[in-house]
C-alpha positions, 0 to 999 in steps of 0.5 A: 939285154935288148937296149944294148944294140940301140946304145943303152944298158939294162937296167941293173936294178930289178925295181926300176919304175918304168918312165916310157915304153916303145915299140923296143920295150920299157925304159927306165932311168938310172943315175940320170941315164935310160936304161932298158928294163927287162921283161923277163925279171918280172917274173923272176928270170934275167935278161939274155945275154946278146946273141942268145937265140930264141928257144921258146916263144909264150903269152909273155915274149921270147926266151933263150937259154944260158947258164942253164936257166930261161933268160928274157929276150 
């Protein structure tokens, strides 16, 4: 996920509301603690894992590969 190198966990539920945005992406809160919230579940994909390199770029942001599905960047 990638609020996992700045120190905070993805956020687990897929309905999380989104409380601020940055230059990183959306946060949200989660049992009173920031959570990153991933682009790609929006659209019914997960968020990669780290270290998953970028294997297509669209309209909506990176993409990776694993588990044999597109994950989010």
């Amino acid at each position: 996920c990638w609020s996992e190198p700045l120190g905070y966990p993805c956020c687990s539920n897929k309905d999380t509301k989104i409380v601020n945005s940055d230059k990183n992406g959306d946060w949200g809160v989660e049992n009173k603690k920031w959570c990153g919230i991933c682009w790609s579940e929006s659209l019914g994909y997960p968020c990669c894992s780290e270290n998953i390199p970028t294997s297509l770029t669209d309209e909506n942001g990176d993409w990776g590969f694993e588990n044999e599905n597109w994950c989010g960047i």
